[in-house]
C-alpha positions as CSV (number, residue, x, y, z in Angstrom):
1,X,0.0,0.0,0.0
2,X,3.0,2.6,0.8
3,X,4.6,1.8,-2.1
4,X,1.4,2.5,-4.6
5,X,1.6,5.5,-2.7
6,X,5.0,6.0,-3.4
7,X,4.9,5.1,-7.2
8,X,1.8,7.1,-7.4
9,X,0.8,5.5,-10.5
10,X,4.3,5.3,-12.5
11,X,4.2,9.2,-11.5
12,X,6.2,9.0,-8.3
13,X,9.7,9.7,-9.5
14,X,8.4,13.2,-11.3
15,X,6.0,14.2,-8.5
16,X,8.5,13.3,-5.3
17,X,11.5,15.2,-7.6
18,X,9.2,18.4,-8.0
19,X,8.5,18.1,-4.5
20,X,12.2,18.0,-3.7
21,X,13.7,20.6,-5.8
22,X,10.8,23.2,-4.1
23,X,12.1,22.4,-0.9
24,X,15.7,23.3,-1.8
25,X,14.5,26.3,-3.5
26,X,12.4,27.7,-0.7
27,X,15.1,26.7,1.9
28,X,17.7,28.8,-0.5
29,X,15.2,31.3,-0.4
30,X,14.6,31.6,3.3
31,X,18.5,31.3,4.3
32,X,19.6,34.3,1.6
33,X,16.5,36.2,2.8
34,X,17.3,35.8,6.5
35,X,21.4,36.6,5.8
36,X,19.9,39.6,3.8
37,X,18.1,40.7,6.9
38,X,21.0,40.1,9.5
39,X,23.1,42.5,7.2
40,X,20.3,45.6,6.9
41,X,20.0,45.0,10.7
42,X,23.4,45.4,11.2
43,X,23.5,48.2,9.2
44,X,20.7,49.7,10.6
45,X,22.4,49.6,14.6
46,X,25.4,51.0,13.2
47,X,23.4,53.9,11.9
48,X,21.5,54.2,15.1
49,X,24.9,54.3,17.2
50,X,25.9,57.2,15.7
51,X,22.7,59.0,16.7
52,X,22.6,61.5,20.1
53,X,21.8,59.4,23.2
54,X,18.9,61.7,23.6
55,X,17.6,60.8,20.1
56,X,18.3,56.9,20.6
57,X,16.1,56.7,24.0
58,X,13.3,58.5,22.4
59,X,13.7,56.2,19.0
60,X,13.9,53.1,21.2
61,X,10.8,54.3,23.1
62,X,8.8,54.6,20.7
63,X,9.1,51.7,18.2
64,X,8.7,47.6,19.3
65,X,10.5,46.9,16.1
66,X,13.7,48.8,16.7
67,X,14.0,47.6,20.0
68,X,14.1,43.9,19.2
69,X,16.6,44.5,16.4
70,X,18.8,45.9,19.1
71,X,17.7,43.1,21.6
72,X,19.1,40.4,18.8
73,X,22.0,42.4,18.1
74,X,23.1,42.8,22.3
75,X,22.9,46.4,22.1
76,X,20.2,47.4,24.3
77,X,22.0,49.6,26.5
């Protein structure tokens, strides 16, 4: 019974390939996406240290978003 599954008719081979090579893409996908993102946040706290404490407090303050970037970059001080 598995293997009828498996063979899916004589179609297996073509359906469990396709099935294959869209989980490499999207996992290509997701890991250059999320190196992107580690980069622009990095980026992005080295643009925010260069800022006036006084500006910084009021920035982290007032947006959740820039204070977890900081969070997962350790420089929440």
């Amino acid at each position: 019974m598995i293997s009828e599954f498996l063979q899916m008719g004589g179609y297996g081979f073509y359906v469990w390939a396709s099935f294959l090579i869209v989980f490499v893409f999207c996992s290509l996908l997701f890991y250059s996406t999320r190196k992107t993102l580690k980069k622009y946040e990095k980026e992005f706290t080295k643009e925010l240290e260069k800022l006036p404490a006084k500006h910084k407090k009021r920035i982290k303050k007032s947006s959740k978003v820039i204070s977890s970037i900081l969070a997962s970059q350790n420089k929440l001080s």
